[in-house]
N, C-alpha and C positions, 0 to 999 in steps of 0.2 A: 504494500500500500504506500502511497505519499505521506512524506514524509513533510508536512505543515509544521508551519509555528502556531500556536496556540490562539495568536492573533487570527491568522490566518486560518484558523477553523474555526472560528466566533463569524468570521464573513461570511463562510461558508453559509455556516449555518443559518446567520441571518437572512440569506439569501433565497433558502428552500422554500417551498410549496409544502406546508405540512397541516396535513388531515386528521384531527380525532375525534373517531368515532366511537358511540359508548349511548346508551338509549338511558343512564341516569346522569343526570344534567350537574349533580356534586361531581363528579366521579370528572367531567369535562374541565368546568371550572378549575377543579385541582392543578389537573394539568397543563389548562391554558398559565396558570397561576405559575407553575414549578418554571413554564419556558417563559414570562414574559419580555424576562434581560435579556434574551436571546432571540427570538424569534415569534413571528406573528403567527398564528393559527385558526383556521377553519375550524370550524362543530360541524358534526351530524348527531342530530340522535335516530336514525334510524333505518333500516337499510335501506328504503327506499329515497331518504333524502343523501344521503353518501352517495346513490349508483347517480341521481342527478347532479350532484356537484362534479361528479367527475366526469359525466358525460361532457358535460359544459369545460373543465379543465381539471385534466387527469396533473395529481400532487406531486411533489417528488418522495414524499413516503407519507404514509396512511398506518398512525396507529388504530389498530383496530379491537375492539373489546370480543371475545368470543359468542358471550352470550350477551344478545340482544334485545332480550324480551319479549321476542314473537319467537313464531316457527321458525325462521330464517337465521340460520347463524353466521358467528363472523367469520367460518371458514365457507358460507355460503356468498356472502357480501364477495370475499376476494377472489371465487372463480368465478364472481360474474364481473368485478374489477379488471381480471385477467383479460377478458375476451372484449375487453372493449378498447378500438385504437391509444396506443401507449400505453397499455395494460402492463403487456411484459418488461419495463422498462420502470414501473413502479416498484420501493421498496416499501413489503408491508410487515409491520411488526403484531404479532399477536400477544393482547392483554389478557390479563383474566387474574380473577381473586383466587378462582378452583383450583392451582395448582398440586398435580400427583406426580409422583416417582412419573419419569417417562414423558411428562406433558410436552417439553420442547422436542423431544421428537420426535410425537405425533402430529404438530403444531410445523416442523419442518418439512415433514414427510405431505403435511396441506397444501404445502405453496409458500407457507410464509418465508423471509429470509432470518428475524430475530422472534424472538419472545421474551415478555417482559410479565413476572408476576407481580400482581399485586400485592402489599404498597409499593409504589414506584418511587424507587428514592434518585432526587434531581440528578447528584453527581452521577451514577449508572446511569438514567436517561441520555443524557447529555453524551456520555462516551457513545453510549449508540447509535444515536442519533447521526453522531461524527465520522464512526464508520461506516453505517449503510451510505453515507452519504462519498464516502468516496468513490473517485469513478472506476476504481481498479477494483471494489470492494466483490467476494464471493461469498455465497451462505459458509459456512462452517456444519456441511454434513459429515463429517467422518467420523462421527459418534450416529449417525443410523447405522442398526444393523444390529447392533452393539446391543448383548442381553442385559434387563433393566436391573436395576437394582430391587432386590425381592424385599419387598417389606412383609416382615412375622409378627404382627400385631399377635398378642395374647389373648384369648374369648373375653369378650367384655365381661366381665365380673357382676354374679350377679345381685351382689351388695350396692353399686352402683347403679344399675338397672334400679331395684328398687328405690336406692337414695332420691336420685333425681326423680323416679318418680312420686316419692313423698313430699317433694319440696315444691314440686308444681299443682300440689294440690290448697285447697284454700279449708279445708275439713280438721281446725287445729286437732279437736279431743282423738280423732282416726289416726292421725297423723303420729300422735306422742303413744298411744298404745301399740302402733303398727314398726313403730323405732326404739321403742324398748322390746318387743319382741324380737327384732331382729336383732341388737346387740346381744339380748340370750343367747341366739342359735349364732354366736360370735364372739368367744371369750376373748381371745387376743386384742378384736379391736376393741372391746367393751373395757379390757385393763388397760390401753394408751389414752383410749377417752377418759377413766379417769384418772389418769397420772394428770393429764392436760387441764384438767377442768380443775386439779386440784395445785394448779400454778400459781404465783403471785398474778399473773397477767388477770383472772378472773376474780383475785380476791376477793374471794367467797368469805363468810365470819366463821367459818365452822368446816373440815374436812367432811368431802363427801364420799361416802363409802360404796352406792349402788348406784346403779344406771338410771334407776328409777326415780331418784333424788338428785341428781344431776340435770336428768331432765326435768323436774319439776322449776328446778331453782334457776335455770339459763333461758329455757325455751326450748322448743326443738328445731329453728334453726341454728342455733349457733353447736347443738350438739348434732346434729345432720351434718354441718360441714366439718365438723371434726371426724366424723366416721367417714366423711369422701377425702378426706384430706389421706388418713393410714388406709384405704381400700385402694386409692392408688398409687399410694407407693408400697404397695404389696403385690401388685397384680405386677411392675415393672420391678420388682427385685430382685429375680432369677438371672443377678448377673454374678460370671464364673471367678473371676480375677482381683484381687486388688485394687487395682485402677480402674477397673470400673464401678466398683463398690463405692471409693471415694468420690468418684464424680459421680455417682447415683446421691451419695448420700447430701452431695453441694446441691442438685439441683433442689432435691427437697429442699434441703435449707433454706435456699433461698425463694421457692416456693412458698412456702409456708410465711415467711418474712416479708415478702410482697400481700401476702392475703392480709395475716394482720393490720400492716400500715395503710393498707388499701382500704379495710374496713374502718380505720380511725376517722381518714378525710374522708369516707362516704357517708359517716355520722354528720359532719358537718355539708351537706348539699340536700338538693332533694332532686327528686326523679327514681334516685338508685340507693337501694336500701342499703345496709353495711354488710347484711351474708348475702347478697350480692356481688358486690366487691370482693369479701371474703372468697368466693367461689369461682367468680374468675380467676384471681389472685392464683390459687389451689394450684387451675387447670393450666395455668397459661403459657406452661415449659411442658406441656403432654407430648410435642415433637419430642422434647431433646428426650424423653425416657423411651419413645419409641425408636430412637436412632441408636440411644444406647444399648437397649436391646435388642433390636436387629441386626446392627453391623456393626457388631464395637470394632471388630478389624480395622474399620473404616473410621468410624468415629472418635473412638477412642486419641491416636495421632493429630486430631483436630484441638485440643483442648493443649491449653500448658501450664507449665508448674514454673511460678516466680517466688523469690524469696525476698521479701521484705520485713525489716524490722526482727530478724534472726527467726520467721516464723515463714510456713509455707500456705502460699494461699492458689488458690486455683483457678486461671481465665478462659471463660467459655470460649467456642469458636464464633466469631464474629458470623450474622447469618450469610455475608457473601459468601467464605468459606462452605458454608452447609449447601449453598445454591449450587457452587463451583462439584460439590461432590457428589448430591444428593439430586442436583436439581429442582431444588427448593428449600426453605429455611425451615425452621422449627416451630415459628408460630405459623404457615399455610399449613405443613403438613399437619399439626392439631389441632387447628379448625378444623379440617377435612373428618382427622379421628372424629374428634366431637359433634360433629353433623351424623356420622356412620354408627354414633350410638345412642342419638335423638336427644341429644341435648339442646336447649333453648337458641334460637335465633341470635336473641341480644348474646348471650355467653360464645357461639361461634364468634362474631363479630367482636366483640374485645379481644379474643384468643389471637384472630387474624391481624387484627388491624393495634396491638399494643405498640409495636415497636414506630407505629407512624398514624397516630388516632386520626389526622388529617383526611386519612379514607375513610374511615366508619362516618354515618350518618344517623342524625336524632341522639336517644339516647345509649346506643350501641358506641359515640363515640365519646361520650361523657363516663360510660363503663371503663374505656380503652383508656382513656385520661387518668383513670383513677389507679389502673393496673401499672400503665407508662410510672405515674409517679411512686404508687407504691413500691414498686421493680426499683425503680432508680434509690429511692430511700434504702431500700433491700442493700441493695449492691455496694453501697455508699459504707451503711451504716451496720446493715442486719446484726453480721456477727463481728464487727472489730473490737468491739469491745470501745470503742472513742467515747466518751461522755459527752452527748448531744447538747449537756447543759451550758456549757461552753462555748457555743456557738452562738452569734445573733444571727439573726434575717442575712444582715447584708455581707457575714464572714462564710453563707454557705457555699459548697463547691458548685461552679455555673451549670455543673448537669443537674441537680437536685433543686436550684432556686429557677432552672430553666422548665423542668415538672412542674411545680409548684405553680410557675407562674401562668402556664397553661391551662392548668388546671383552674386557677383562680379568674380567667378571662371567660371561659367559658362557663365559668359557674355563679359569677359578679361578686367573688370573695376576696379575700385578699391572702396572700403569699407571708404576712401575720401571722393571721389569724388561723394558717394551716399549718404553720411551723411551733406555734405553742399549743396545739394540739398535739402535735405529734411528742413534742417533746414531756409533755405529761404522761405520755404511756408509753415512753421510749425503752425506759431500761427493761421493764416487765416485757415488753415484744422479744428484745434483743437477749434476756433471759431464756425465752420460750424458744425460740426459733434456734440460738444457738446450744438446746439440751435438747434437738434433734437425734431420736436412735443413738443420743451419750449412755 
């Protein structure tokens, strides 16, 4: 390919014909949004307004969404793109939220020349953009052909099955006798529930001895999400090694650590309840336990061991990494999980869209805000043991006051008033979270 100065592909680019097409009008916007220091942009919402813009003037690339909301999809949109003068000379990239093991090279094997999963983060846009647009540029098939990566998801568990289905019911007295019977027929998790309940975090007056007085005294969602919390990380910890036991046992950690702090500032919003929060929270690293169960071969080499402050602590892989390997990251592939075992709309939709709430829409992206920030707090603070108390508003690090502040725009709070909440039930989290499986 040519070899441009960087200037020199800003011209470029400013220069092109570019099309996106996408039948939810948020989902455009975004993207007109991400390109507009760079380039001007076309809308379609829909196949029938796409095939007429480009009859009229065919783009020099056409991001295209897969599903479009009618019968007609958007590998239908670009063989009919194809066959119309300068069709073949058009670069089309395929979008989509649905990303599975395999997607880009069935999405190849369509026509298309890239693919781009959902959320679409600018800096990757923009490199691609750069190269379809060169004129020496080829698709990249030498990976067709090539056998996929087998994902070995474990049978949904049917403690989960029931969970979720207790917590989507609105029948409390059904509800609290149909979840202490099930901890019966479940002594394991029935003894981590109450080890947990019997934490400073819940500072109860009195230890509690039975499941039955657990639930009376909490409610049965905040002890529902405690039974979905050990049910899956039970169902994902048939891992055989060392190393992957320790990076089993960090994602809980910090799983669980995100739920907590997620349910804090979900006390303070409305829309989205706090075992709401909590329960995305839970779910929202469910890729990384299916990656580490199915390919630790693979996965495992992704992750690294840094030593700071004479202690070892563990950094996940970055999800470009996961894309590069897996062909998709951690939170698509567990949305997908959690759609295949009927979990709630809003809960897929935080799980997809945590690491860039910008795509989620309503309050699926005020969920994602809430997970984004709690995560960030998590990762920040979960287990280092720092003393929060120490900290003002304006001394926090810019990825956790840059949560915060997102979170407080979209909710008309203040970046305060979320940080001295947090810090009131900071230590009791970062107690709970790091006496994970100790």
């Amino acid at each position: 390919m040519e070899e441009l100065s960087e200037k020199e592909q800003q011209a470029r680019l400013a220069e092109a014909r570019i099309l996106v097409v996408d039948d939810h009008a948020h989902a455009r916007r975004l993207l007109r949004f991400q390109l507009r220091k760079y380039v001007a942009v076309q809308e379609a919402g829909s196949f029938d307004e796409a095939l007429a813009l480009c009859e009229e003037q065919m783009p020099d690339v056409a991001l295209i969404d897969i599903h479009l909301g009618e019968a007609r999809t958007g590998v239908d949109l670009l063989q009919a793109l194809r066959a119309l003068p300068g069709g073949q000379r058009l670069r089309a990239i395929a979008c989509t939220a649905y990303a599975v093991p395999g997607s880009r090279e069935r999405f190849l094997e369509a026509g298309f020349d890239e693919y781009l999963a959902k959320p679409i983060h600018t800096d990757h846009l923009l490199r691609v953009l750069q190269r379809v647009l060169d004129p020496s540029y080829r698709p990249d098939r030498t990976r067709l052909g090539l056998p996929e990566w087998e994902l070995k998801l474990p049978p949904q568990p049917e403690t989960i099955t029931a969970v979720m289905e207790l917590l989507s019911r609105d029948e409390e007295e059904i509800e609290l006798k149909q979840l202490i019977e099930l901890l019966h027929e479940d002594p394991i998790t029935a003894a981590w529930v109450l080890r947990h309940v019997n934490s400073a975090y819940y500072a109860l007056p009195h230890k509690v001895t039975t499941i039955e007085r657990a639930v009376t005294m909490l409610g049965f969602l905040p002890v529902g999400n405690l039974v979905l919390t050990e049910v899956v990380t039970n169902a994902f910890e048939q891992v055989t090694t060392p190393e992957a036991r320790h990076i089993h046992k960090h994602i809980m950690q910090v799983s669980l650590s995100t739920a907590l702090f997620a349910r804090e500032l979900a006390a303070l919003v409305e829309q989205i309840s706090p075992e709401q929060a909590f329960t995305a929270g839970v779910l929202h690293q469910l890729g990384r336990l299916v990656f580490l169960s199915s390919a630790p071969e693979r996965y495992i080499p992704l992750w690294k061991t840094n030593l700071q402050g004479g202690s070892q602590w563990l950094e996940a892989p970055s999800p470009d990494d996961e894309v590069r390997t897996f062909g998709l990251n951690y939170a698509q592939l567990g949305a997908d999980i959690a759609r295949d075992w009927g979990m709630p709309e809003l809960l897929i939709e935080a799980i997809r869209f945590h690491l860039d709430p910008r795509w989620a829409t309503g309050r699926g992206r005020l969920l994602a805000l809430l997970v984004r920030a709690g995560r960030t707090l998590a990762l920040q603070f979960g287990c280092s043991g720092e003393v929060l108390a120490q900290l003002s508003p304006e001394e926090l690090p810019p990825t956790v006051r840059g949560a915060l502040r997102e979170l407080a725009e979209a909710t008309h709070g203040s970046v305060q008033r979320f940080w001295r909440h947090v810090l009131s039930r900071s230590r009791a989290i970062q107690e709970l979270a790091c006496s994970y499986r100790q």
